[in-house]
C-alpha positions, 0 to 999 in steps of 0.5 A, a space after each residue: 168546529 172545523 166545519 163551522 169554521 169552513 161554514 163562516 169561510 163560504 159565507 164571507 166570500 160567497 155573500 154576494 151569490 148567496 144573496 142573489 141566489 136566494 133572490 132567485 130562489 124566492 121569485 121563483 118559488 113565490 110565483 107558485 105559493 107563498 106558503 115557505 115565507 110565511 112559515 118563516 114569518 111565525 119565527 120572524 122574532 127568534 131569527 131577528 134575535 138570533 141575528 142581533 146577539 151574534 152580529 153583537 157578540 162581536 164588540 165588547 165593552 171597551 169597544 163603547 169606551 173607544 167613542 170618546 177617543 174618536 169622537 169626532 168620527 163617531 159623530 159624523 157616522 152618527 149623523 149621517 145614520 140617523 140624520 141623512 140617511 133618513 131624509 134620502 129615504 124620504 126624499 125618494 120616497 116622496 118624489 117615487 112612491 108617494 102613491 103607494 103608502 106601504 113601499 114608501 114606509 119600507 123604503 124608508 125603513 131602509 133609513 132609518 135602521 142602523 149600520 150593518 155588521 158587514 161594513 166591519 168586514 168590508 173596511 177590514 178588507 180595505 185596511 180602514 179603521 175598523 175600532 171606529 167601524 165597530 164602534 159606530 155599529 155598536 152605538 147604533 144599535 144601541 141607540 136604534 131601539 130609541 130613534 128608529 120609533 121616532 124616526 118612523 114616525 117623523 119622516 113615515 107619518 104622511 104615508 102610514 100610522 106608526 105606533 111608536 110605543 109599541 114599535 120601542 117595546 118590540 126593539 127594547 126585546 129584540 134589539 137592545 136586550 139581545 145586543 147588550 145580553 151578547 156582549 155581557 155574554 162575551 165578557 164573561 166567557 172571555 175569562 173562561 175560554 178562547 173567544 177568538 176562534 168563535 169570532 169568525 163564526 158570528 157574522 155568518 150565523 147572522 147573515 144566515 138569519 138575513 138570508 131566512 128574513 129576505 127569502 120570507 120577504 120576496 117569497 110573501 110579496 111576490 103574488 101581490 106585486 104580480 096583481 101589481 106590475 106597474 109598482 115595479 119601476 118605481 120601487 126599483 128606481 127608488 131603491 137603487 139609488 139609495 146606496 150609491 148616494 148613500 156611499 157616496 155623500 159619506 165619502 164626500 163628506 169625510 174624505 176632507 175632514 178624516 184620514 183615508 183608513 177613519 173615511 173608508 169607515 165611515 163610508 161603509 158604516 153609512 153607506 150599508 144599513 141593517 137590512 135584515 133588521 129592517 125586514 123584522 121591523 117591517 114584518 112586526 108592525 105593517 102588514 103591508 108590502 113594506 117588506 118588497 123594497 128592503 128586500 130588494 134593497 139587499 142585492 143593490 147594497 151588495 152590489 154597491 159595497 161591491 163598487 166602492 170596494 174596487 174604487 178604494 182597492 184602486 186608489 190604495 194600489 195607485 197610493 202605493 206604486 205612488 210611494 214606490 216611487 220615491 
């Protein structure tokens, strides 16, 4: 247990140059032969599986019922999820990568999937709301299984032919099941043992399947894109943007309306996506280079989460000298 425990520890505050570190790692390896990422791609459902049930062992029940209390926030997350976040990636997709079908699906993708579990963490950091952080996740991925086909094929159907029915009967397994399975789970060992000390554990089991998901797309990608240089500039421009607009629409959008702790959560809850469950999708239903650009999007969203950290960090100390002073 303790060296699961020193395990979760190196994975929270190393996140960053583990990310980038498999990156390398993969470009390298993937300019030689793309074998180990398409070994890992046979187990591309397990690992999504395994991903979603620990990043969902995290809520419980109650933590559903807390979206009635706050539904004002819950909603502006909703929307900026499933409406906003979608029509930038379309938008950039359209105006960047309309000449290459497949990266302009992954990009949006990036979309149309929902929250990421990190942004708990990063609004915990940060002394935000994290009840409403976690209950826009979990809403999110409950809802995921039954917009994302949709979604795909509103703002996607120009660039490729989605099959949104077998898109919902691959999410209702690997995404709804596992989530409400995880907090039944939850519920019921929390009568019998401790749950809190395995807490910690999750969110590093689940990043560790993000890690497998992202090496297996950059090392299965990186042969084609070679034969391909000139999709490059333009794959990275689009993704680029994507989390720095992102981050900063939400903050806009909420920091009139909500308090600075509900707004920092609403920021992180928009502005970061579920990029490993992106790439799951991807590898189940295109056989494209739809995985490149969500790949790549790992290192930006890092980085960007990374930014704004240091920009709330900065206007929380100057809040409090401010307060000193009185």
């Amino acid at each position: 247990m303790k060296l699961l425990t020193k395990y979760a520890k190196f994975v929270r505050e190393k996140y960053t140059y583990i990310i980038l570190t498999t990156l390398v790692i993969a470009v390298a390896i993937g300019l030689l032969t793309s074998r180990p990422g398409q070994f890992i791609r046979q187990f591309n459902e397990p690992l999504i599986i395994i991903l979603i049930a620990a990043m969902s062992f995290t809520i419980t029940f109650s933590n559903l019922g807390m979206a009635a209390r706050d539904w004002k926030g819950t909603l502006w997350g909703l929307l900026l999820n499933f409406l906003f976040a979608p029509f930038l990636c379309w938008l950039l997709a359209s105006l960047l990568l309309s000449g290459h079908a497949d990266l302009a699906t992954g990009l949006i993708l990036i979309g149309v999937v929902p929250c990421a579990g990190m942004a708990m963490m990063w609004t915990g950091l940060l002394k935000g709301d994290v009840p409403l952080s976690i209950v826009i996740e979990a809403i999110t991925m409950l809802l995921a299984p039954f917009l994302i086909p949709s979604l795909m094929s509103i703002f996607a159907g120009r660039f490729v032919t989605v099959n949104t029915w077998a898109m919902f009967r691959q999410l209702i397994y690997t995404v709804l099941f596992p989530v409400l399975g995880a907090i039944a789970i939850r519920e019921l060992l929390e009568r019998r043992v401790n749950v809190q000390k395995y807490l910690p554990i999750m969110p590093a089991i689940s990043a560790t399947m993000a890690v497998f998901l992202m090496f297996m797309a950059i090392n299965t990608s990186i042969l084609p894109i070679v034969k391909n240089l000139g999709l490059i500039v333009p794959m990275v421009i689009s993704t680029i943007l994507i989390f720095p607009l992102l981050f900063v629409i939400a903050r806009l959008a909420s920091v009139k309306l909500f308090s600075q702790g509900t707004s920092i959560a609403i920021t992180y809850s928009s502005g970061m996506k579920n990029l490993p469950l992106a790439i799951g999708i991807a590898a189940m239903s295109f056989k494209g280079l739809e995985t490149l650009p969500i790949a790549v999007a790992f290192a930006f969203q890092m980085l960007t989460a990374v930014t704004f950290y240091q920009f709330f960090r900065r206007g929380i100390s100057q809040k409090e000298k401010d307060n000193g002073r009185l």
